[in-house]
C-alpha positions, 0 to 999 in steps of 0.5 A: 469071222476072220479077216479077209486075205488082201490080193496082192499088187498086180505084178506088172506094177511092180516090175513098172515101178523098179525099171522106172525107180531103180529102189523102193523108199526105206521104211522107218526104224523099228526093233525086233521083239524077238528073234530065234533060230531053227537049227540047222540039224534039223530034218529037212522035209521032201516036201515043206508044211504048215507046222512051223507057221501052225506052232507060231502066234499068227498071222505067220508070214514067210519071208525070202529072197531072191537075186544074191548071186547075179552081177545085175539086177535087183536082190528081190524079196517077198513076205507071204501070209498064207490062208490056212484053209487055202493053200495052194497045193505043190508050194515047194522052193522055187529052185525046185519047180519049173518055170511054167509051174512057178507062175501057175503057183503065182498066181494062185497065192494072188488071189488067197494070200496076203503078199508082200513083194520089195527089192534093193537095187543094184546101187543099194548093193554097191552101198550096202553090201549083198547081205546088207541089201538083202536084209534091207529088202526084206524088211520091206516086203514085211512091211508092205504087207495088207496087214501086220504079221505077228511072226515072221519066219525068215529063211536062212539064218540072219534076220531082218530088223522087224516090228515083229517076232522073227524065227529065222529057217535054215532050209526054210523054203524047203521046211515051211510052206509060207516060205516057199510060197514067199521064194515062189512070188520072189522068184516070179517078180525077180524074173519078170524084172529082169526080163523087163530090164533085158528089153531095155539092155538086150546085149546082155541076154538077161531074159535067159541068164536074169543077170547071173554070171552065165558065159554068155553074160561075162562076154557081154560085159568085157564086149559092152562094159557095165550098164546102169543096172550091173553091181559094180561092187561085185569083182566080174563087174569091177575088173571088167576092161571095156 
């Protein structure tokens, strides 16, 4: 019999533990075993499937991020390990589904999958750097994980250091279905923290822009000057007079 799936945590617990900590505890060293790349040449499906994760030693988990590009909040990032024979139907890149669709999805992969879900803060970022950070948090959700992967894929084309096989994705979240499910529950988390955080700091519209440098935002910031959750290493941020 195979082992059964883990719920994951119930997301309010973990926007909860972000607004209150601001950063997760780092995890101990390991090396990857190995790590490769699936080029970028590569046909890029309509829609993503289950091949890749299906030619891997298992369990396969997908792995991605979400949050680079805003001037606040967390980089968040989620590990997913799907059920072969309970997969939700419609995974695709979060970019590409609505956000009603994005939580009925959600919630799906909660009660089939094993999830894992972590974040870099915004003071990890000023230290680290974005990509830094990123892989950082990454490396977290994969070890936050009910029960070890064998393989992670891992969208784009860097890799965090795992104790396990890494294959990184260009497109991944387009080409396999662990990592768009992994986008979906990173997305989601990202989005309710950010909304959490918005409650707490309501000058910055981030219920609307989620810390993206939107008009609205900039204008915020040259009026109110950066808070506790602005990345202050990033130039919007940095420059900004108030």
């Amino acid at each position: 019999m195979p082992e059964p799936f883990a719920r994951a945590a119930a997301p309010p617990a973990t926007v909860m533990a972000y607004a209150q900590k601001n950063h997760s505890l780092i995890g101990a060293n390991s090396a990857c075993r190995r790590t490769t790349s699936r080029c970028s040449d590569a046909i890029v499906p309509f829609m993503p499937d289950y091949s890749l994760e299906a030619a891997l030693r298992g369990p396969v988990c997908g792995v991605d991020e979400v949050g680079r590009g805003p001037l606040a909040g967390p980089v968040v990032a989620a590990a997913v390990i799907l059920d072969a024979d309970s997969i939700p139907a419609g995974l695709n890149d979060s970019k590409k589904l609505k956000a009603s669709r994005r939580e009925a999805l959600y919630a799906e992969l909660c009660g089939c999958s094993a999830i894992g879900i972590a974040a870099a803060s915004a003071r990890e970022i000023d230290r680290l750097n974005i990509l830094g950070a990123t892989l950082l948090a990454m490396r977290r959700a994969v070890l936050a994980l009910p029960k070890a992967p064998v393989t992670a894929l891992v969208d784009g084309n860097r890799a965090p250091d795992l104790p396990c096989e890494v294959e990184t994705v260009i497109s991944g979240d387009s080409r396999a279905l662990s990592i768009a499910a992994a986008s979906i529950v990173a997305k989601v988390t990202r989005d309710r923290i950010m909304l959490a955080l918005h409650h707490r700091y309501p000058a910055y519209c981030w219920e609307r822009n989620k810390g993206y440098p939107t008009a609205v935002h900039r204008a915020a910031l040259e009026a109110h000057g950066p808070c506790p959750h602005h990345r202050r290493s990033f130039a919007p941020v940095r420059l900004t007079k108030n």
